[in-house]
N, C-alpha and C positions, 0 to 999 in steps of 0.2 A: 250695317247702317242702312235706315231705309233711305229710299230713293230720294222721297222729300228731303230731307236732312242732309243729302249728298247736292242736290240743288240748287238749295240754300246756301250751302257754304261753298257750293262754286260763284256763286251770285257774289256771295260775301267778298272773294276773292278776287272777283274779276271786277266790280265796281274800286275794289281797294289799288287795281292794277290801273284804273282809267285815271284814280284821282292821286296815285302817286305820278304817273304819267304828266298829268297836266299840273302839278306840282315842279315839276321838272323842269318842264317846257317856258314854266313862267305865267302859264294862262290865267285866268281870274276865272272862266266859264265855261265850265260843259254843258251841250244843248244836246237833248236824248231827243230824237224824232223821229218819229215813224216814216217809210219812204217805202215804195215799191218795191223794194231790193233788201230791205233790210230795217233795221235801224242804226237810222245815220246818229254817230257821235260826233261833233266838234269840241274842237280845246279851242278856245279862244280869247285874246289876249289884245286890248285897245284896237277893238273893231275888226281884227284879223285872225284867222286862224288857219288850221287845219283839223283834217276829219277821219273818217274810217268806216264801213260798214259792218257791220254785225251781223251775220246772215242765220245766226242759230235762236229761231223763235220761243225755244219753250226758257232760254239764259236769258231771254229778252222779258218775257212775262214773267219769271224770278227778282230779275232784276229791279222789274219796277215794282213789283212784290215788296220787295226791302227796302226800298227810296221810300215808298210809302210807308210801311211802318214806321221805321226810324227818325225818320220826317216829321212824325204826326199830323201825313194829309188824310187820315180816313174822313173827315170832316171839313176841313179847310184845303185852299186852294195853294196856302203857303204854310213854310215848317222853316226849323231847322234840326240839323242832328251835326252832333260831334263826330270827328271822323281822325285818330292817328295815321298822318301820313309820314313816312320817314323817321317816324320816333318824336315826330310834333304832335300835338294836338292844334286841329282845327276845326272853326265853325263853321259849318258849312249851310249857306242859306238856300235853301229848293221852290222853288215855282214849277209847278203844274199846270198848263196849260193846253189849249186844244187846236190845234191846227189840220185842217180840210176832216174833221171829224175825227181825230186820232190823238190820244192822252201823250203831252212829250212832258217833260218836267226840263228844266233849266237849274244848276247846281253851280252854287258862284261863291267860290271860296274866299270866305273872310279872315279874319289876323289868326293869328296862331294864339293861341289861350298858353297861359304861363303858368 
């Protein structure tokens, strides 16, 4: 397997980890954001959450590698992409945006698709 491919499907796997996670927890929002230390992830759920750092840069540019495609931000600033969490399907709606110069995207799960 090459390396790209090995990657990618860590990316694949570890975004599927963060939005089964915040599935879990109840939250409605994950915030991706670049930070000095990392990238910070929040779940967050009616104004409150909690978070995590991410300190492995190249799962970090995979990562958003995949938001992006899936998404369909190579052009637009908003997407959405379907995402199976726990055996559901969900919509999941993405924003892109730029804070102190740095690309975060925002991922705010919508209803379960039937």
């Amino acid at each position: 397997m090459s390396d790209k491919r090995h990657d990618d499907e860590r990316a694949a796997a570890y975004l599927n980890e963060l939005l089964d996670q915040a599935a879990r927890a109840g939250a409605d929002t994950i915030e991706l954001e670049r930070v000095p230390e990392g990238l910070e992830i929040c779940f967050l759920r009616a104004g409150s959450g909690s978070g995590t750092i991410l300190k492995d840069s190249e799962l970090e540019d995979r990562l958003f590698e995949l938001i992006v495609r899936r998404a369909g931000l190579e052009n637009r600033a908003e997407g959405t992409m379907d995402w199976n969490i726990g055996g559901r399907d969900y919509a999941i709606r993405v924003e892109e945006y730029e804070s102190f110069d740095e690309t975060c995207f925002r991922l705010k799960l919508g209803k379960m698709r039937a």
